[in-house]
Each structure stands twice: as C-alpha cells, then as structure tokens.
C-alpha positions as a Python dict, from the first residue, in 0.01 Angstrom:
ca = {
    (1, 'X'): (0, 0, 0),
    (2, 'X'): (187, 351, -24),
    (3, 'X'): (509, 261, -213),
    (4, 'X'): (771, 488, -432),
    (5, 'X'): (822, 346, -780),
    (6, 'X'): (1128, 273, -799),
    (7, 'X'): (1175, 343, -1166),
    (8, 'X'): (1053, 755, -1110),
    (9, 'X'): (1283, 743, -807),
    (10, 'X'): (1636, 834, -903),
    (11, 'X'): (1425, 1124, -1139),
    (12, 'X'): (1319, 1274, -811),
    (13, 'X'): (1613, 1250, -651),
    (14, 'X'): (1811, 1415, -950),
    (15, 'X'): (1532, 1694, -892),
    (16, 'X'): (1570, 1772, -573),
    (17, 'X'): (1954, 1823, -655),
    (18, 'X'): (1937, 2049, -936),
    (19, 'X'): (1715, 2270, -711),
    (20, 'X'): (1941, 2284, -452),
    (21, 'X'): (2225, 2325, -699),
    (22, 'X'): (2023, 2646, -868),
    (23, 'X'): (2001, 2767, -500),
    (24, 'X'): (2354, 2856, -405),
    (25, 'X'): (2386, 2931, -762),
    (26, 'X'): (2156, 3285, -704),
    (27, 'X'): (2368, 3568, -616),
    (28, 'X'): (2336, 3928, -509),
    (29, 'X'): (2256, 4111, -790),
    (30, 'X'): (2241, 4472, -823),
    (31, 'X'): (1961, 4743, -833),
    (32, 'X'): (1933, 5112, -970),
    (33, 'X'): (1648, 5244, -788),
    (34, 'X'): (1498, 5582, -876),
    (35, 'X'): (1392, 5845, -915),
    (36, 'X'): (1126, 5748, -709),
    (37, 'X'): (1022, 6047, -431),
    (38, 'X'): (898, 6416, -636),
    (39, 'X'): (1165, 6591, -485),
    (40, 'X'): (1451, 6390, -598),
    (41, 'X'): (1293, 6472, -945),
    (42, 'X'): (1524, 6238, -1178),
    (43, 'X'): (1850, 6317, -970),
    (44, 'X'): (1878, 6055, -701),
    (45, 'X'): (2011, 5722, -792),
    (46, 'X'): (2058, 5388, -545),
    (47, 'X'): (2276, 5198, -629),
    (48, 'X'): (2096, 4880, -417),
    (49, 'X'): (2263, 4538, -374),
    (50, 'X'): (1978, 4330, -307),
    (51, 'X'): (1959, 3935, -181),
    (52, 'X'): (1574, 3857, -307),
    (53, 'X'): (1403, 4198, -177),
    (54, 'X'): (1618, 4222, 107),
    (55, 'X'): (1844, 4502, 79),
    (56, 'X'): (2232, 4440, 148),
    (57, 'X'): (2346, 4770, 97),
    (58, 'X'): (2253, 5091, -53),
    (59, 'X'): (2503, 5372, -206),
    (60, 'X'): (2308, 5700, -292),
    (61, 'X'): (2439, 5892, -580),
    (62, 'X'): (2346, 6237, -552),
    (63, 'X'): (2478, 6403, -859),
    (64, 'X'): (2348, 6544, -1163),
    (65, 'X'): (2162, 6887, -1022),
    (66, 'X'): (2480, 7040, -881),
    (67, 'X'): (2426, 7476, -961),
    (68, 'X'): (2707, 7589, -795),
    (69, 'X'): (2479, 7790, -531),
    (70, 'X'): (2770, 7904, -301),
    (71, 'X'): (2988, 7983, -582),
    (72, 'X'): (2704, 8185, -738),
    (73, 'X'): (2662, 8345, -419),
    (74, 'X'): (3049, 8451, -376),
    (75, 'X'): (3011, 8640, -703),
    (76, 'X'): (2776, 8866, -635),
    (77, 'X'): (2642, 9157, -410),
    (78, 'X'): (2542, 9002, -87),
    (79, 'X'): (2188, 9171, -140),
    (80, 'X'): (2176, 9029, -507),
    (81, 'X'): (2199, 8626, -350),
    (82, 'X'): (1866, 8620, -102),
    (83, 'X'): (1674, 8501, -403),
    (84, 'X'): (1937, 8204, -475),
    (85, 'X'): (1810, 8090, -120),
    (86, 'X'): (1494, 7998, -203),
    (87, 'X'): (1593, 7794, -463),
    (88, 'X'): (1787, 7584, -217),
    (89, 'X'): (1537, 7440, -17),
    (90, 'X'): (1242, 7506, -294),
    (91, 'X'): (921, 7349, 18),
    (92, 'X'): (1060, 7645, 246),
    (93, 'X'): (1231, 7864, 125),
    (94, 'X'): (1162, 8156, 362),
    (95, 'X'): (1338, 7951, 597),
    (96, 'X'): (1665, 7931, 429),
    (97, 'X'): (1596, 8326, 364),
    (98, 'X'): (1594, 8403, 736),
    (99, 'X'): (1954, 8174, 828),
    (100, 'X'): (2138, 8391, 534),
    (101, 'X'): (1989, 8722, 624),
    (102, 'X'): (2070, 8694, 980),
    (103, 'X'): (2433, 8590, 878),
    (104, 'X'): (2493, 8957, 699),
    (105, 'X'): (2291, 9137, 987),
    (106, 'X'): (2540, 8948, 1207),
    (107, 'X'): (2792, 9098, 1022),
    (108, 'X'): (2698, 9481, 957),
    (109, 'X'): (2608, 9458, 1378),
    (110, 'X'): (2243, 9574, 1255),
    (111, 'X'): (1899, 9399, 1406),
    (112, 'X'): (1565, 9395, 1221),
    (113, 'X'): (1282, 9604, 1371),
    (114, 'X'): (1067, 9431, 1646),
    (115, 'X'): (769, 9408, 1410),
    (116, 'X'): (978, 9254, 1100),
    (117, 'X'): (1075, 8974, 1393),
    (118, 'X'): (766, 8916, 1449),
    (119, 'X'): (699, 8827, 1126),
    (120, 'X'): (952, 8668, 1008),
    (121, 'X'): (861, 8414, 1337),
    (122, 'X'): (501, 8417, 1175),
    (123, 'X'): (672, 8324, 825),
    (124, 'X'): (855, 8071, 931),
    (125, 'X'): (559, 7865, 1092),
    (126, 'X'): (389, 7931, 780),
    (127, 'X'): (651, 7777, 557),
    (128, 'X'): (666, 7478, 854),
    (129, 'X'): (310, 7397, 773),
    (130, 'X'): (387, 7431, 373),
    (131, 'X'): (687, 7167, 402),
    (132, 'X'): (498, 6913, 577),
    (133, 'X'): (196, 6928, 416),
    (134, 'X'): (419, 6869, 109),
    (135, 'X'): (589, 6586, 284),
    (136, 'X'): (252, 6391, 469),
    (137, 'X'): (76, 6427, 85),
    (138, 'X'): (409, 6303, -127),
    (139, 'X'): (479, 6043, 142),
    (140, 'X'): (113, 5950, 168),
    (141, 'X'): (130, 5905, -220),
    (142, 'X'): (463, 5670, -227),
    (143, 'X'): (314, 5468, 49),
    (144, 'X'): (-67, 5422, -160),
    (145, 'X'): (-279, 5628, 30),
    (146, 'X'): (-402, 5866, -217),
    (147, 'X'): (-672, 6037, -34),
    (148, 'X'): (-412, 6246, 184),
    (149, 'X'): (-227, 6408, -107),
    (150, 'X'): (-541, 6618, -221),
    (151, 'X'): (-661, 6702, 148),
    (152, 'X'): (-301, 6855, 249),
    (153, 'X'): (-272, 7079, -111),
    (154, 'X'): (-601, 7201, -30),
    (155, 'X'): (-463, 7407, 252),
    (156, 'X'): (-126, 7438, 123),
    (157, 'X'): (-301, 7658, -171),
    (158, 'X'): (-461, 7862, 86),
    (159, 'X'): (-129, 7971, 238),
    (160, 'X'): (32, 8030, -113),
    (161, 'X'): (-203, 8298, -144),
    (162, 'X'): (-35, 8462, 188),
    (163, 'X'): (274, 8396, 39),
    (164, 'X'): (203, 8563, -308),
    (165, 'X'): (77, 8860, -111),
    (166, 'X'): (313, 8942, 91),
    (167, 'X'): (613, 8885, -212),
    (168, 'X'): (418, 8859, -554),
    (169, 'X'): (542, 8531, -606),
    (170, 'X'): (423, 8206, -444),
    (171, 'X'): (707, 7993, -425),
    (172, 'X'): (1030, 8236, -423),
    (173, 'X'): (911, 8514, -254),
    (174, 'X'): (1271, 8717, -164),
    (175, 'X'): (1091, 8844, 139),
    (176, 'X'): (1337, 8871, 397),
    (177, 'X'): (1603, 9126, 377),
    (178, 'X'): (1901, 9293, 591),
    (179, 'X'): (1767, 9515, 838),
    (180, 'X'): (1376, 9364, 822),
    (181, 'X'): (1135, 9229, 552),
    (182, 'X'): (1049, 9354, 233),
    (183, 'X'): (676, 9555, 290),
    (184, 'X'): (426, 9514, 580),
    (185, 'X'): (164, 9269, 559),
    (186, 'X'): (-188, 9367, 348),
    (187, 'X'): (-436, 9537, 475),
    (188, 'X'): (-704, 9358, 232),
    (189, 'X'): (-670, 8992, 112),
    (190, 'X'): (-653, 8932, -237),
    (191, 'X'): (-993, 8801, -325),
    (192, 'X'): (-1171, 8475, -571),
    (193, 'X'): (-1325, 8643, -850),
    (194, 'X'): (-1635, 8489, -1005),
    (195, 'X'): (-1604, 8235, -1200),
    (196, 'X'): (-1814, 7864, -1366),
    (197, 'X'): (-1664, 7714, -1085),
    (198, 'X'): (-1691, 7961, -802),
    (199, 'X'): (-1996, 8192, -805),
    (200, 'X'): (-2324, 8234, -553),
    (201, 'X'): (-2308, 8085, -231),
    (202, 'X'): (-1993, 7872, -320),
    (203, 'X'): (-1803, 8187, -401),
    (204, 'X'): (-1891, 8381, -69),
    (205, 'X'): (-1787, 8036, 143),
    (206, 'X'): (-1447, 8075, -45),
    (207, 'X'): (-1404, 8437, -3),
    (208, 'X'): (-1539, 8449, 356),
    (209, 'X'): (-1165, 8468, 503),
    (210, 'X'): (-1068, 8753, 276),
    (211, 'X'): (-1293, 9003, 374),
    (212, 'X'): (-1020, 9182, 634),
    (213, 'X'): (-655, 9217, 648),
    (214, 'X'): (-409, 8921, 613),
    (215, 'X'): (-373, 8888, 1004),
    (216, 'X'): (-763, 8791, 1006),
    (217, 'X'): (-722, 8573, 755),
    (218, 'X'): (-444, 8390, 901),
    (219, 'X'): (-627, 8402, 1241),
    (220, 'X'): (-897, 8215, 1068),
    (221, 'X'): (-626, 7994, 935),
    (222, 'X'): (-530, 7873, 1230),
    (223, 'X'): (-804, 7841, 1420),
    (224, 'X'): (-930, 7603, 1141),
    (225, 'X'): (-627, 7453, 1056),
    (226, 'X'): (-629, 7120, 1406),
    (227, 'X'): (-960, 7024, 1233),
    (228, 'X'): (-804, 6959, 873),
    (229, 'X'): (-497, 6780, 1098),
    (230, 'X'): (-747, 6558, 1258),
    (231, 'X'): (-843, 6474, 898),
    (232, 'X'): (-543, 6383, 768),
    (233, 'X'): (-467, 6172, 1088),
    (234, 'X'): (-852, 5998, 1030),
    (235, 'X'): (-671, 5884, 754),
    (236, 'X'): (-330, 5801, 856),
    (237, 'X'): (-258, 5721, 1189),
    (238, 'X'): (-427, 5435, 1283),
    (239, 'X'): (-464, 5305, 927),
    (240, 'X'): (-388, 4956, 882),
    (241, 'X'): (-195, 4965, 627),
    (242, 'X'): (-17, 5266, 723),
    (243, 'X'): (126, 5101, 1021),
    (244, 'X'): (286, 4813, 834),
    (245, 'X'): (444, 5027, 581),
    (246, 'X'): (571, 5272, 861),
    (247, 'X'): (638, 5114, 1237),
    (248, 'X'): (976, 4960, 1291),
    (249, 'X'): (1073, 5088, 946),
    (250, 'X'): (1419, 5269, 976),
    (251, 'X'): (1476, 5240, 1296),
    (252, 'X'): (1740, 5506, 1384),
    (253, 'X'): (1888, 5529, 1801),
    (254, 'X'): (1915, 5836, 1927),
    (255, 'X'): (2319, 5784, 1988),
    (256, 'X'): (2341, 5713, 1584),
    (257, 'X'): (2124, 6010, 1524),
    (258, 'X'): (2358, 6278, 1693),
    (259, 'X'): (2690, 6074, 1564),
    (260, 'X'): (2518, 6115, 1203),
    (261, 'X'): (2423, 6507, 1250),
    (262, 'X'): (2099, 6424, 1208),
    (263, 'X'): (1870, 6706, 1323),
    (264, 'X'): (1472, 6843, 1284),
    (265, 'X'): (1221, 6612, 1266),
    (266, 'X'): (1476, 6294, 1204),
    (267, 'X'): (1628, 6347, 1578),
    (268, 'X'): (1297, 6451, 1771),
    (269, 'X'): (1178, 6138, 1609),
    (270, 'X'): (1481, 5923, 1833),
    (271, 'X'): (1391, 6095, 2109),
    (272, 'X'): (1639, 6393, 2136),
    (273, 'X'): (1482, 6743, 2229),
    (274, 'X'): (1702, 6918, 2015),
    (275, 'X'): (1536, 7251, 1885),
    (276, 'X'): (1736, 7564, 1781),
    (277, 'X'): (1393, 7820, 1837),
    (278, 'X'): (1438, 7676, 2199),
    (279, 'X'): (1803, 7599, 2262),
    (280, 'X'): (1939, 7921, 2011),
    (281, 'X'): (1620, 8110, 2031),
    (282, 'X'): (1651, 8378, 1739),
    (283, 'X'): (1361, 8638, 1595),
    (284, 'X'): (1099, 8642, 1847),
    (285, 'X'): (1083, 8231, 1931),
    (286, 'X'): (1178, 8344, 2295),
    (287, 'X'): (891, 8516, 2351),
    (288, 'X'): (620, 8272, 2211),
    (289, 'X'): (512, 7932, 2402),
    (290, 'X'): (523, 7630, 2198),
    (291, 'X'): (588, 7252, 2309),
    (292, 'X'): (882, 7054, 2105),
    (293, 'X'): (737, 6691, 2007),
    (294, 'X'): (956, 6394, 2031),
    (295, 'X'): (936, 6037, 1936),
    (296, 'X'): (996, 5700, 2145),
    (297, 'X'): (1110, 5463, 1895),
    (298, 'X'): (1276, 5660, 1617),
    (299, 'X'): (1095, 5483, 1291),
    (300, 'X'): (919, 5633, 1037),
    (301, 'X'): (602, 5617, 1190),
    (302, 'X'): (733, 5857, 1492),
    (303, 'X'): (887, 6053, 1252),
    (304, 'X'): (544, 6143, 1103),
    (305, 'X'): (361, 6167, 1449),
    (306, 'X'): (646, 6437, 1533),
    (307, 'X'): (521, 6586, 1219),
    (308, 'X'): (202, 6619, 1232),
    (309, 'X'): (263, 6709, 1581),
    (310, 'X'): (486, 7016, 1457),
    (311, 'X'): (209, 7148, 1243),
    (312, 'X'): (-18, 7169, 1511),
    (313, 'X'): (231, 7413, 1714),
    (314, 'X'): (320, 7574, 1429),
    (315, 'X'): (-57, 7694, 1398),
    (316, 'X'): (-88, 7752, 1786),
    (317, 'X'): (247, 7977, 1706),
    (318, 'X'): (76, 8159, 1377),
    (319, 'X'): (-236, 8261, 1658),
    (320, 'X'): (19, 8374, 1920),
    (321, 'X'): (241, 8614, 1606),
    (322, 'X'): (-134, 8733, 1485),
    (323, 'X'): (-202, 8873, 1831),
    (324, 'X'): (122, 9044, 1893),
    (325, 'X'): (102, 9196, 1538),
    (326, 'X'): (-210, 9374, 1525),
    (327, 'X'): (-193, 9512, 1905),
    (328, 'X'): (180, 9632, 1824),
    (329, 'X'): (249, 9826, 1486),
    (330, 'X'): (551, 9994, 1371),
    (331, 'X'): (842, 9978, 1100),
    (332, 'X'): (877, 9658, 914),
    (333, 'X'): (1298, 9748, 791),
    (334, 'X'): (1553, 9976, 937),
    (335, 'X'): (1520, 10317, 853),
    (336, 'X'): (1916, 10294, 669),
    (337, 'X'): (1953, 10404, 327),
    (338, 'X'): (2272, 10189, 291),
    (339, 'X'): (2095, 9848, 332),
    (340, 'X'): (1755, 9932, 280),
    (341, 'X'): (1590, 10082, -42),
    (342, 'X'): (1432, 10496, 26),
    (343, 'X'): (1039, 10466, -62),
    (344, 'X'): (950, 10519, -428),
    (345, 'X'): (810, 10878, -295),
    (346, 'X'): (1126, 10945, -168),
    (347, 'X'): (1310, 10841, -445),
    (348, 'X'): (1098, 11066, -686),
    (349, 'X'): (1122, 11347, -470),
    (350, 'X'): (1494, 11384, -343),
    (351, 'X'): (1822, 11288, -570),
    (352, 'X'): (2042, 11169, -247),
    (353, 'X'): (1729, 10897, -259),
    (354, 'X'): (1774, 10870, -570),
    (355, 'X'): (2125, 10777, -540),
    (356, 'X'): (2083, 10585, -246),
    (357, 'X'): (1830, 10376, -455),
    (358, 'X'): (2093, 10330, -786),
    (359, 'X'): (2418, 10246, -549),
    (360, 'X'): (2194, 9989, -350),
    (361, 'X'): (2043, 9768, -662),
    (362, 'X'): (2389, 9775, -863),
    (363, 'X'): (2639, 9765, -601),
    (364, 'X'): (2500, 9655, -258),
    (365, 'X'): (2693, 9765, 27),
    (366, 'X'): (3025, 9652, 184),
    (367, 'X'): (3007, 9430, 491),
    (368, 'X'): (3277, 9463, 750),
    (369, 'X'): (3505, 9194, 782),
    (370, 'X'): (3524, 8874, 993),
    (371, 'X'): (3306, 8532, 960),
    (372, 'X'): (2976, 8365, 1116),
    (373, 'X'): (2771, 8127, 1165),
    (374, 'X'): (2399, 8133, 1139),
    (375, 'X'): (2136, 7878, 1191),
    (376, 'X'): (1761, 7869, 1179),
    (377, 'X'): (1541, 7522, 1258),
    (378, 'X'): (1420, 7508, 903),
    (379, 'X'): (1144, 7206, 873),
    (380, 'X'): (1416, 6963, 775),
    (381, 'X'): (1628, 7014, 1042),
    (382, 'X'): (1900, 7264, 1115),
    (383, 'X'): (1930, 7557, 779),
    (384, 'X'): (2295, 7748, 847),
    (385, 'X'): (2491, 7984, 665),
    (386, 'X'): (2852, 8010, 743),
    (387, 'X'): (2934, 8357, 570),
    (388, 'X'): (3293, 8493, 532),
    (389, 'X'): (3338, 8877, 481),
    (390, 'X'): (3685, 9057, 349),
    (391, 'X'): (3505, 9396, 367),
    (392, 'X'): (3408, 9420, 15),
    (393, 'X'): (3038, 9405, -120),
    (394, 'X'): (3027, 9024, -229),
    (395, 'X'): (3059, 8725, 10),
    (396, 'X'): (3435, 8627, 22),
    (397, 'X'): (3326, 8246, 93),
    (398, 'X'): (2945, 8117, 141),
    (399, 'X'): (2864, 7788, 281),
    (400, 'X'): (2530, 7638, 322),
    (401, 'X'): (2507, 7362, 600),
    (402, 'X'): (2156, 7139, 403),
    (403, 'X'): (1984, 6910, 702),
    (404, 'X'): (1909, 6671, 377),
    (405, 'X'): (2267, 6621, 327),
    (406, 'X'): (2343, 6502, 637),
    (407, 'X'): (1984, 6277, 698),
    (408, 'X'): (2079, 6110, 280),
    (409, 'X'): (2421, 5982, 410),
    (410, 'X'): (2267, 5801, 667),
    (411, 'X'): (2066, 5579, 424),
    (412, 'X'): (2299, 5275, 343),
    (413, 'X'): (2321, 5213, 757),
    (414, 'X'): (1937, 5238, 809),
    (415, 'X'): (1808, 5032, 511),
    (416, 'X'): (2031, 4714, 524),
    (417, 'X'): (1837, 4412, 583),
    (418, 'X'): (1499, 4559, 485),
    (419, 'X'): (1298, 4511, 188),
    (420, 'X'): (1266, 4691, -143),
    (421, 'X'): (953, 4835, -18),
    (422, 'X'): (1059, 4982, 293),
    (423, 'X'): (1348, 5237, 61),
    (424, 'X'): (1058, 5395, -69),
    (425, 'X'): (941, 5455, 294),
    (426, 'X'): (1277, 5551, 405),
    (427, 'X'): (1326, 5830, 73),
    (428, 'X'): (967, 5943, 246),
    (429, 'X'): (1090, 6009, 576),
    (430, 'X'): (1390, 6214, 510),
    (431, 'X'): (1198, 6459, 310),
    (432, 'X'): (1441, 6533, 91),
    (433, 'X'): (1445, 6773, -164),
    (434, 'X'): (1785, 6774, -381),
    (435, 'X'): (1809, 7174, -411),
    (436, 'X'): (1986, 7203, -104),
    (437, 'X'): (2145, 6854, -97),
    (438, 'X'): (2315, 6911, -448),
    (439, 'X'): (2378, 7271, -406),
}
C-alpha cells in the first residue's frame, strides 16, 4: 500500500514552502554587457536589467570614444578635414568621403567631371561590398559560425588592394576631393611577388587578375564575386542554427522603423523601399540599373537576406561603372587651380603653379556663404553632412548625421522580453561601428 509517512511529512511540506518563499524572493538584477561586437571595440556598455535571461530593459551607454570630429572639422581648412571622414565610419569610409565632398561642391556651385562620377559611383559599391563582408563575417562570428568570417576577408583583401591603389592607403584612402577624385585609376595592377607561400602555379592563379588595368581586374571581380555569395549563403541561409539565432529576432514594423529614423539596410529589412541612389539619385546612380531589396518581416534574418542581397547589386553595379569607364575617358578633377592642386610638372615648371600649389595645402580656399545638406546611402543607412559656410576657408559649423546613431537608440524598444542571447544578435544587425556613433 502507497502511503506518506507521516513523520517525513510536515519536512516536505516545510520544503515546498521555503522554495516558494526563495521564489518571489529573486529579483531583477542588473547586467553590464560588453564590449561584445569588434566594432564597439571596448566602448559600448548595456546597462541590461534582466529577469532570468529575459531582458527587461536595456540602456546603451555610448561614451568613452568621443574625438570631437565636427569640432575638429570647424577648425580647419575645409580641404584639410576629408581625411577626418574616414575615420568616422572606419568599414566605408569612401562613403562618408563622398556626403562631405558634395556638401562643399554644393557650396562653391562646382560639379565633379563626368568620369570622377563615375567613379566615385564605382567606389561606393566597392566600399558597399567591404562593409558587409565585414558585417556577414563579424556577425557570423558572434552568432558561432566560424567558417564565414575567413571566406568574406578573403575577398575583402582582394578589394583592399583596389583601394591601396587608387589612394596608397587601404583603409583611409582621402580619395575624393572638391571638384573630382584624387588621380585616375591604374593602368597596371599592383602585382604578388614570389614568395614560400606563393610561387609556381599558385603564384600565376593569384596574379592572373592583375595582368591589365584596374578596370579588368575589377571586371573579373565582379563577375566572380555571385559565386563567393552563393558560398557564404551555402553556409548561412538555410543553416539550422542560423535560423534560430536570427528569425523573429528583433522584430522591428515598418511604422516604428520610420518613427525611429531608421534607414539602409535596417528599414529595407521592414519593408520600406527607401533608397537615396533611387529617391535622391546623386553621382551617376541615375544612370545605372540596379533593383533595391526589401524584407517582409523586419528581423534579423531579413536584415541579412537584404544584405547579402545588396552585395549582389552592388557587383552587378561595379560591371555596369567598368563598362562606362573604359569606353568613356576624360578628366578625373576640375581643371581649377583654386580647389584643385596644378600637376607636379606644372608646379616645377611655372611659379603661379607654384603658388597655386603653396596657398592650396596651407590655406584652402574660401567657400561662399550659406548652408546645406548632403546625403549619400552609405551601407549603414543614410551618411549626411549638414555644412555651414560664413565665407571664410574653415567650416563655420559641421554636422555629421551617423545612421548608427539613430539604429543604437532603438535598442532598449527592440530587445525587451528577449533573451541574453538574442543582444548579441541584435549588436550584429545594426552593424555598428562607434566612429561615427561617438563622433
């Protein structure tokens, strides 16, 4: 017969009590989370109050990197600042460039040469693919999935090279300028030298793109460039695992979206066709066919289809740029000696160049006064420059509208209720990088 002993009875009892007792006892309790994503690199803190691993609410502190960027900026030439731009935005920094550059063009009433449009268009796809190959291989990583973080660097170091060629440097190049870019591109890519690890056979495979000019490489680029997508999406997009870190994550509504100023990737993800090289064509975007991916459901898993979606135009774009460039040549900058440097042959030859030359590199030039607004879809989102002029030769006010700053605020709203896990997904989705959040 199945009977409770009476004597362990009240014991049980008194258990069962003190459990339920240590139950309403457990309180919210509260997390600092981070740094946790590369790009925040030690500078974003959450402050998370947590209930178990759900998350109650999240307060991002985004301190701690601040360089003063516009104030910088408003102390020097206009001319002498284009290099503080790439720091903003560190993944694409040609894009930030192009928005500041077309501010003080806007200003002076000048326009860049058809050719220099053309590639800055060509530049800015470039940088496109850079960013989210930096974002699917860092967000791959946070997630677990290792595999995807060596595939995407392996053709983010091939267009580093077309970076450091065009610029000599391969993150900060200082490319664009008033009036055009800074030199035409290559006729001859640089090539792999032999070395233990490259040499014979394996050296011609790597060196078989860089026999031609740049355009040929990048031609090649491109044309090869869907295949290495369909890798990374082999190992992505209908991964398992991938899917249960990513779908119904961070949900984000389309209305909530636009009331948040959300833009890029993070609103084509909702749903919204919102895409300034369509709706504000600028440089040569009107000219080139493209499609404009958008998402259904506005998680983090539609919010890397649109991605990987993007790079794929952005390559069909790079093919359509190549075309146009080597069937059309001509001047690459304004032919101005007061916003563009005389040739080093000139300069040698003729003192007025030589002038010209000095005045521009330790003065600048003045820009006329009056204020604008300029805006270019960087790979985050919208990039603008609101630039004030008072007619001397340094910005009288500079202010940098970051697409990260808007996306980070949005964070406490879109990660309540979730678990711990699913910040870390969230941090991967807004691709942040703190140079232009903290400027």
């Amino acid at each position: 017969m199945n009977s409770i002993n009476p004597a362990i009875q009240p014991e049980g009892m008194l258990f069962a009590s003190n459990a339920a007792e240590a139950q309403k006892a457990i309180r919210n309790y509260t997390l600092n989370f981070g740094p946790q994503h590369p790009a925040a690199h030690g500078v974003l803190r959450l402050i998370l109050e947590m209930d178990g691993e759900v998350v109650q609410r999240a307060d991002p502190h985004i301190g701690l990197l601040h360089r003063g960027t516009e104030k910088l900026a408003e102390s020097k030439p206009f001319n002498q600042s284009i290099g503080y731009m790439d720091r903003l935005d560190y993944v694409s920094p040609m894009c930030n460039e192009h928005a500041y550059v077309r501010a003080i063009e806007t200003l002076m009433g000048i326009q860049a040469p058809v050719r220099a449009q053309w590639i800055r268009t060509m530049f800015d796809e470039i940088t496109r693919i850079l960013n989210h190959l930096m974002w699917i291989g860092s967000s791959g990583l946070d997630l677990g999935a290792m595999a995807v973080f060596l595939y995407a660097f392996r053709e983010r170091e091939e267009l580093m090279d077309v970076y450091e060629a065009v610029s000599g440097a391969r993150m900060h190049a200082t490319y664009y300028r008033p009036g055009g870019v800074y030199r035409d591109l290559p006729e001859q890519m640089s090539k792999y030298r032999e070395s233990p690890w490259r040499k014979g056979e394996k050296l011609k495979r790597f060196n078989e793109w860089r026999e031609g000019s740049m355009l040929d490489y990048l031609q090649a680029f491109a044309h090869d460039f869907p295949k290495r997508v369909d890798e990374y999406e082999t190992l992505l997009t209908d991964n398992r695992i991938w899917k249960q870190r990513t779908v119904g994550i961070g949900v984000i509504e389309p209305e909530k979206a636009l009331a948040w100023g959300m833009t890029g990737p993070m609103l084509r993800g909702s749903g919204v066709e919102w895409d300034l090289r369509r709706k504000r064509p600028y440089a040569s975007y009107s000219e080139i066919d493209f499609d404009i991916p958008v998402g259904t459901n506005g998680d983090c898993y539609d919010r890397y289809l649109v991605r990987v979606a993007e790079m794929r135009q952005s390559a069909r774009i790079i093919q359509q740029c190549v075309a146009w460039l080597k069937a059309n040549p001509g001047p690459v900058m304004l032919d101005n000696f007061k916003v563009a440097p005389p040739s080093r042959e000139e300069m040698k030859d003729d003192m007025e160049a030589l002038i010209h030359h000095f005045k521009l590199f330790s003065e600048g030039y003045c820009v006329p006064a009056g204020e604008t607004y300029c805006a270019v879809e960087a790979p985050k989102g919208e990039f603008g420059c609101y630039l004030v002029s008072d007619g001397a030769n340094k910005p009288f006010r500079v202010h940098l509208r970051a697409p990260g700053f808007a996306h980070l605020s949005s964070m406490d709203t879109v990660v309540r209720g979730h678990m711990l896990p699913d910040v870390v997904a969230m941090i991967g989705t807004y691709d942040v990088v703190f140079g232009e959040i903290d400027r």
